[in-house]
C-alpha positions in Angstrom: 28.6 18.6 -7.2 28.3 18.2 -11.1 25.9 16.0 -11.8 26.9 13.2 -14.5 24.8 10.9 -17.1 25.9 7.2 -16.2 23.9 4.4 -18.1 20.1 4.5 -17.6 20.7 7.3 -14.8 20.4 10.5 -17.2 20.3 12.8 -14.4 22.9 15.3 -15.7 23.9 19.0 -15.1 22.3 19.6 -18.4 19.1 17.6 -18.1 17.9 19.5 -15.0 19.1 23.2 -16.7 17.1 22.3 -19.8 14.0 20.6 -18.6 10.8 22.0 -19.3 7.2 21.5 -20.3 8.6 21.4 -24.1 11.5 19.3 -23.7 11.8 16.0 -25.0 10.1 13.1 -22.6 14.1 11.8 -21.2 12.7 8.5 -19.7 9.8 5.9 -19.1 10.2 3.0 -16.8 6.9 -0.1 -17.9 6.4 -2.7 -15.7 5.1 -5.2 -18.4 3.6 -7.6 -16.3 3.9 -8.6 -12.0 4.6 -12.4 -13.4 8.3 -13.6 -12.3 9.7 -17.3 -12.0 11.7 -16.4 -9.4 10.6 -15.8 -5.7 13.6 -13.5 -4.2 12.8 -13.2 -0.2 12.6 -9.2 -0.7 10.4 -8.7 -3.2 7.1 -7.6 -2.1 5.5 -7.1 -5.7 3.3 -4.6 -7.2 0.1 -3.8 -5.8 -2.7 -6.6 -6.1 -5.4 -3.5 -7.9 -2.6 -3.4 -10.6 -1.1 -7.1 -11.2 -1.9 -8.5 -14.1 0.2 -8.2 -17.9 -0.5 -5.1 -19.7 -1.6 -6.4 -23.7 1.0 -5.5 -26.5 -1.6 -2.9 -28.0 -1.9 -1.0 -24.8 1.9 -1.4 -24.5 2.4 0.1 -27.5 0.3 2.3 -27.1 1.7 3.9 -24.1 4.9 3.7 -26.3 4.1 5.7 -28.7 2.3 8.4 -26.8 6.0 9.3 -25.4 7.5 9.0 -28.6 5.0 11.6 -29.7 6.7 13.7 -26.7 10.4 13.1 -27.6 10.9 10.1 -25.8 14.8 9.1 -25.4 14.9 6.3 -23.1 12.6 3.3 -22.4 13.0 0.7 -19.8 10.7 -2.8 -19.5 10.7 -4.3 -16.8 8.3 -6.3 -14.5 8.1 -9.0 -12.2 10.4 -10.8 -14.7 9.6 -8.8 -18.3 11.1 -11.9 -20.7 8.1 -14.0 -19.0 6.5 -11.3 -21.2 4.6 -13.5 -23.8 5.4 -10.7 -26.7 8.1 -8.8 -25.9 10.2 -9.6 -28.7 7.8 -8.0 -30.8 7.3 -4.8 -28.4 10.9 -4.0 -28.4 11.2 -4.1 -32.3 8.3 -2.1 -33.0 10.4 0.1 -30.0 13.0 0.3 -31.5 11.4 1.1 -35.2 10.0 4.2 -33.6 13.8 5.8 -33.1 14.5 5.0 -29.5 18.5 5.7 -28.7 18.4 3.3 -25.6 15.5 0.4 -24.6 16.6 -1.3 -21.5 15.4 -4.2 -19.9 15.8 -5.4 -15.8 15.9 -8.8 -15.6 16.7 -11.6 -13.6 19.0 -12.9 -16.5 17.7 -16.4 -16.3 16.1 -16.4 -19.2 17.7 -18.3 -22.5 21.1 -17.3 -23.7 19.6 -17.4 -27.4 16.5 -15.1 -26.4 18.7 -12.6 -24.9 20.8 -12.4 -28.2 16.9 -12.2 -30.3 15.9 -9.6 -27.6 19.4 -7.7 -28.2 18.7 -8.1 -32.2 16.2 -6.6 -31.9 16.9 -3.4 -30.2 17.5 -3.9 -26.7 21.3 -2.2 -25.8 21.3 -1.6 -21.8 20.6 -4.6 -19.5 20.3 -4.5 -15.7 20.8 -8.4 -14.8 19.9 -9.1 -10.7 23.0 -10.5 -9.1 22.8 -10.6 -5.0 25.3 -13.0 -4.5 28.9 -14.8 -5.3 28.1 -18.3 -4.8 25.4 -20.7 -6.2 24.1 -22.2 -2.8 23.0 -18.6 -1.6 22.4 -17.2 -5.3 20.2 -20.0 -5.5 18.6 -19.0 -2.1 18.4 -15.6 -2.9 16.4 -16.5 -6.3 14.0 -17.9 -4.2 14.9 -21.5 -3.5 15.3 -22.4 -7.4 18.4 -24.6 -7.6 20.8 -23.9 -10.7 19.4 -20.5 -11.2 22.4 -18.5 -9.9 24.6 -20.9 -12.4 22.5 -19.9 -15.5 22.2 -16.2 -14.5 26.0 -16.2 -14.1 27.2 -17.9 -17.4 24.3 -15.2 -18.9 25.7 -12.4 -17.7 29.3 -13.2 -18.8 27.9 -13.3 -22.7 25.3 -10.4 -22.5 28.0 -8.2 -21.4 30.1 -9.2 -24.8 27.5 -7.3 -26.9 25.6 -4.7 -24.6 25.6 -2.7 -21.8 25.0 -4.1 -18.5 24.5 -3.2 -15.0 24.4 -5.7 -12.2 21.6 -4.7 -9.7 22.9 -5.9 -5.7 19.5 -6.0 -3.5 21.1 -6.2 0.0 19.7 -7.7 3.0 20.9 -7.9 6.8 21.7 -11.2 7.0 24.0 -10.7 3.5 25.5 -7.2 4.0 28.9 -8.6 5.5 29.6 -9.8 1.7 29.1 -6.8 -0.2 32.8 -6.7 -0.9 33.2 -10.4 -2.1 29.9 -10.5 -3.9 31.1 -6.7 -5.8 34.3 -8.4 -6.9 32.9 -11.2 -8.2 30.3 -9.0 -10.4 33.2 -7.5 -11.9 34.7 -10.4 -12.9 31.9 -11.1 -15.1 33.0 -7.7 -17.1 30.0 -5.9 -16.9 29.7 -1.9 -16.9 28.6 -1.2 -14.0 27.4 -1.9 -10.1 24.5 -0.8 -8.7 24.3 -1.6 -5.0 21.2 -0.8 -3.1 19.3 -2.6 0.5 16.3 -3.6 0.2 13.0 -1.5 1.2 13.0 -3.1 4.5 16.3 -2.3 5.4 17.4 0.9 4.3 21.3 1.2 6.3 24.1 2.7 5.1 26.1 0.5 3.7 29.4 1.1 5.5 30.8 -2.0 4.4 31.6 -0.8 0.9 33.9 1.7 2.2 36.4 -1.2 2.1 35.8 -1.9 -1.8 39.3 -1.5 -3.9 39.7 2.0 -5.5 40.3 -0.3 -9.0 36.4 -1.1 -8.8 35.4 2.5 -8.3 37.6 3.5 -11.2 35.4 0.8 -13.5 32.4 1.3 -12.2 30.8 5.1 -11.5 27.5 3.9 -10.1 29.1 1.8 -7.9 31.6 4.9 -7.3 29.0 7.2 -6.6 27.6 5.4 -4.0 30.6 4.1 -2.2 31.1 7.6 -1.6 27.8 8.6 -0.3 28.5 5.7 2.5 31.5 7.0 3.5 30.0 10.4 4.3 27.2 7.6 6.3 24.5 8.6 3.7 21.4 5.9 3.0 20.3 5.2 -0.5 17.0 6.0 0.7 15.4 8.9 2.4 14.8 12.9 2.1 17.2 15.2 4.6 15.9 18.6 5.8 18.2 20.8 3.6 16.4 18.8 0.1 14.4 20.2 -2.0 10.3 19.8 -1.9 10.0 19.6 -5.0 10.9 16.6 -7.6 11.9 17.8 -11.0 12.2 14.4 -12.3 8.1 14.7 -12.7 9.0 17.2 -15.9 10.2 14.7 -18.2 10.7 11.1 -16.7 7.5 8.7 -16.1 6.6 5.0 -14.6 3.6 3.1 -15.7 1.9 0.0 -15.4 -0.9 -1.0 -16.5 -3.0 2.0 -17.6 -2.0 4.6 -14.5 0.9 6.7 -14.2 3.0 6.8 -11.2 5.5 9.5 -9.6 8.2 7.1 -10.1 8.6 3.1 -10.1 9.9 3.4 -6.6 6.9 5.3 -5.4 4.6 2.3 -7.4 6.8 -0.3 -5.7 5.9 1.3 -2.3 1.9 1.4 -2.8 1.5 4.9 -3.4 -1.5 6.2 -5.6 -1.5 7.4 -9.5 -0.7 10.8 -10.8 -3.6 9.0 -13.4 -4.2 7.2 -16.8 -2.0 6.7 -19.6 -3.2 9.2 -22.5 -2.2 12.3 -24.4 -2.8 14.4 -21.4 0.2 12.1 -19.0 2.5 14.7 -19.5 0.2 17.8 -18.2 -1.0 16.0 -15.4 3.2 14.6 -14.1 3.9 19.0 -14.5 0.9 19.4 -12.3 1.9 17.3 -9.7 5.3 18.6 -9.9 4.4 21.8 -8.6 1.5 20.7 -6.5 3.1 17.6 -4.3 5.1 18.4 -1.5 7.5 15.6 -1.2 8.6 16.2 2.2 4.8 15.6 3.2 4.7 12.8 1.4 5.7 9.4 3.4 6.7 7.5 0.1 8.9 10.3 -0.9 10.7 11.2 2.0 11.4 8.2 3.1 12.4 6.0 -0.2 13.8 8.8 -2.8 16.8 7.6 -3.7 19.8 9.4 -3.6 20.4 9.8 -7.4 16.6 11.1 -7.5 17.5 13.5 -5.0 21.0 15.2 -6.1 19.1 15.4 -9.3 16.0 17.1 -7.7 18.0 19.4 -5.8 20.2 20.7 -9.0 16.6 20.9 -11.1 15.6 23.0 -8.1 18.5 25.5 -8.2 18.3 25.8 -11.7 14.4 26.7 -11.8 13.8 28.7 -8.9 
């Protein structure tokens, strides 16, 4: 399987021959801040020893340290980042510093008119929450917060005029028989892509997406990707025998909140510890842990990796044995 670059998923052929302890820094994921006005029914949060809002010096900071290394790609995200009281002025002094792509995951409920400032100013690739097609169960799946799904909607329709944008899909149990209606609608909107994933608590393949129209697949490669994992009854989540031990996305991708340094945002998400504190020597210490961790061993790992993590993971480790 060649392995492609799609959006914010850099995890190419080329990425994992050429990684290495000199090459440029490819990714950072920041959660700005655990604050969110919405309250969707899986979202467990960040954990309580790092909540909080990270300050705009630290932030860029932090920024600037992976510049230093190359950087190429920068994501903010949170909780809800645009509850971020500066972030206007964190993602121009971003993108002053050269940055090709700063992305931002959001809800998309903030202001139309801030999302056009925020796109002035730099940001070009957008991952906008989506989890349903209707307003009574978007607005249930937002937390209980009536008209949100109708302001997230009309949103996403005009973001996707001027930038990039992915629709995140968080699937539960009880909303897994809509995937199909809920993935047509999302395309209606015109954005770029689909990313569909269940939610932590229910990681199931998602064998209802094997019925999705081959004219979505065509439009949408993230959501192609993964359509064809569930067909073969692959999970999103979770290591198999045959991967590899070792994950090469430590070389040159990070995750960060506050002032620790994680494996990955999914392995922060899920409680697990820091590699350790945002400085010079982040980069060092991510290559240590590389070839120290084995990620079998490893609860988070084995049983949350996603799959783009490990096709990636498993070309890096064929190329660098």
């Amino acid at each position: 399987m060649k392995l492609e670059e799609i959006g914010f998923y850099t995890l190419s052929d080329k990425r994992a021959k050429e990684s290495s302890p000199t090459s440029n820094m490819k990714r950072c994921e920041v959660i700005l801040t655990d604050a969110c006005n919405f309250r969707c029914p899986y979202c467990r949060g960040i954990r309580k020893d790092f909540a909080g809002t990270m300050s705009l010096d630290d932030a860029k900071n932090l920024v600037k340290y992976w510049v230093d290394d190359g950087l190429e790609n920068i994501r903010f995200t949170g909780g809800e980042p645009t509850v971020y009281p500066r972030l206007l002025e964190l993602v121009s002094y971003t993108k002053s510093l050269g940055i090709g792509r700063i992305a931002l995951s959001t809800n998309g409920s903030a202001p139309m008119e801030y999302y056009n400032k925020l796109m002035d100013a730099g940001v070009n690739d957008m991952s906008i929450s989506l989890d349903a097609c209707c307003s009574s169960y978007g607005d249930k799946m937002a937390g209980g917060i009536q008209g949100s799904w109708d302001a997230v909607v009309n949103n996403i329709k005009e973001i996707s005029k001027r930038c990039y944008v992915t629709l995140g899909m968080v699937f539960i149990e009880e909303t897994m028989g809509t995937i199909n209606e809920v993935v047509k609608f999302g395309s209606d909107l015109g954005v770029a892509d689909i990313r569909v994933i269940t939610a932590a608590q229910y990681n199931e393949a998602m064998t209802y997406l094997t019925d999705v129209q081959d004219e979505f697949l065509e439009k949408h490669p993230i959501l192609k990707y993964r359509v064809n994992n569930f067909s073969k009854n692959r999970n999103v989540r979770g290591l198999k025998k045959g991967d590899s031990h070792i994950c090469g996305l430590m070389m040159d991708d990070s995750a960060v909140v506050g002032d620790s340094h994680f494996p990955c945002i999914i392995y922060l998400r899920e409680g697990g510890d820091p590699i350790g504190k945002v400085g010079p020597s982040m980069r060092q210490e991510r290559i240590n842990w590389l070839y120290t961790h084995d990620t079998h061993k490893d609860p988070i790992c084995k049983n949350n990796c996603l799959d783009v993590c490990i096709d990636y993971n498993n070309k890096w480790s064929q190329f660098h044995e």
